[in-house]
C-alpha positions, 0 to 999 in steps of 0.5 A: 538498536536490537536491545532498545526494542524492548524499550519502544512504547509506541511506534509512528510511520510517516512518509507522503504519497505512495510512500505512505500507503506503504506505511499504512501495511507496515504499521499495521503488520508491526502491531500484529506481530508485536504488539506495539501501539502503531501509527501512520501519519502523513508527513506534512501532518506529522511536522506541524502537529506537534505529535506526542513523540519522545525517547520511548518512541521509534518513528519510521520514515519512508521516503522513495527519493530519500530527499521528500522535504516535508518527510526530511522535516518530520525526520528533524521533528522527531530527532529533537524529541529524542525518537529512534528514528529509521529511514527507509530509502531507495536512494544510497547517500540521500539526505534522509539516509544521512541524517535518520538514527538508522537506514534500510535500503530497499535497493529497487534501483533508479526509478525513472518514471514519476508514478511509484510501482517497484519502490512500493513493492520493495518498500513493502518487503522492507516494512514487513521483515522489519516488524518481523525482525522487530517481533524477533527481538522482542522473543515473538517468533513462531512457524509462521515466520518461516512460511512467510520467509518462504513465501516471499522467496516465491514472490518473483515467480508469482509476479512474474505469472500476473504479469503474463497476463497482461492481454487481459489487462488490456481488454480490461482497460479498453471498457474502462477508458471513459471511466470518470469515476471509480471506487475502490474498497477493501478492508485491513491491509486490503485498504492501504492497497485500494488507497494506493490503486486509486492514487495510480488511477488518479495519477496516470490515468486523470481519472477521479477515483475514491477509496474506502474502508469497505465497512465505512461505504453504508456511512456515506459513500454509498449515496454517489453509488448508481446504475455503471459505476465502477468499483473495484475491490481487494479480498485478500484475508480469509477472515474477512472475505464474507464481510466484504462480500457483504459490502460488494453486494451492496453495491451490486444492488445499487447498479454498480459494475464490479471488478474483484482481486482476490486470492480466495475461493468466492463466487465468481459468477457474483460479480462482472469480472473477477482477477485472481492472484496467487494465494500467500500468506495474508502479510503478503498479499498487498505485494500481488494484489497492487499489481493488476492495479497498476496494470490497470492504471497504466494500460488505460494511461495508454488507451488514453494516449497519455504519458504514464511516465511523466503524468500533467503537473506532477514532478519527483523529488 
């Protein structure tokens, strides 16, 4: 496949769920590093949306269980319109690791519980060293893919180090326990994560939650903003700390509680409570800045006294 690179003129990542929003990093990252028109598309939309794919195009399918039937059928779609198509799977032998053109395995080991946390995180590495080997192939290589090997390399430490941390977390999840709504907002690949921190919420702690393009709140959202509501941020790309403090302010201004990650240097005394994380390299982040998400979801699962590992109507595939 090395050679056929060159041949790609656009590229699709398609998955459902978490799965999904660990395809809307990929693709992003892909674009940047290539230049290749990239996609994102939910499975269930792609099977029945008659997309404009062929032999020019590489379709990435991103699948936990590696059995999801709605990917499997986008995966059957894009084989008869003659794409490249590569599985991205944590299960060795499943169907779709069987029937994609080419596999990656992200080797994460069973995952018991329903809710998705270390598939994630290893389907995001995987997606991130394929558009760098991508980029590779395609003669794109520079210093800095050498920082982000490095950084990835210092990965189990710095989980490790928000993961100490969890006395707070609690302390967070006891205010946070009668939550009925929260937001969540962030921008470029702070966006794919707030997506997948809201899902955990919704998921395991049965409480409503939104997320939004942080830029997009003064197009709607906004109006449901009032006096205690919650809104949880991401700032995570130097490039764009100052736009979404911008949208943070707003909501301050509006009555809105605030709870910021960030692995920048901000304010704190702006906002109600600020969580940092290790500084890295920007395609990195979304790999730390999920993290005290899920802890937040999970220890309000608990305060609530609720299953975190079999949450109320939802099955694995």
């Amino acid at each position: 496949i090395h050679d056929k690179f060159k041949t790609f003129n656009k590229a699709y990542f398609v998955a459902c769920g978490t799965a999904y929003h660990a395809c809307l990093s990929g693709a992003n990252i892909l674009e940047r590093l290539t230049g290749i028109p990239t996609f994102t598309q939910v499975a269930s939309e792609f099977r029945y949306c008659d997309p404009i794919v062929d032999e020019k195009t590489m379709c990435v399918f991103v699948s936990q269980s590696g059995e999801t039937a709605d990917t499997m059928a986008a995966l059957r779609l894009a084989k008869e319109k003659g794409c490249t198509t590569i599985a991205v799977a944590n299960v060795l032998g499943s169907s779709i690791s069987r029937e994609a053109d080419h596999t990656i395995y992200t080797c994460a080991g069973p995952e018991i519980a329903v809710a998705s946390t270390k598939a994630y995180t290893t389907q995001l590495i995987v997606l991130l060293l394929l558009g760098m080997y991508i980029s590779q192939a395609l003669g794109n290589e520079n210093e800095d893919y050498k920082r982000i090997i490095e950084g990835i390399a210092s990965l189990p430490q710095h989980i490790e180090n928000i993961l100490k941390d969890e006395k707070t977390f609690e302390h967070y999840a006891s205010y946070l326990k009668d939550l009925k709504d929260a937001y969540y907002i962030g921008r470029s690949l702070d966006y794919a994560t707030v997506l997948e921190g809201a899902l955990k919420l919704k998921e395991v702690s049965y409480v409503h939650a939104d997320a939004y393009i942080a830029g997009e709140l003064k197009h709607g959202p906004i109006a449901l903003i009032e006096n205690d509501i919650t809104v949880i941020s991401i700032m995570t790309d130097k490039n764009l700390v100052e736009k979404t403090v911008s949208n943070i302010q707003e909501v301050i201004t509006r009555g809105a509680k605030t709870l910021v990650v960030t692995n920048q240097n901000i304010d704190d005394k702006m906002f109600d409570t600020v969580i940092h994380i290790p500084e890295t390299n920007t395609f990195i982040s979304p790999i730390l800045s999920v993290i005290p998400l899920q802890l937040l979801a999970y220890y309000i699962s608990k305060e609530k006294g609720l299953d975190v590992d079999k949450p109320r109507n939802l099955a694995k595939s």
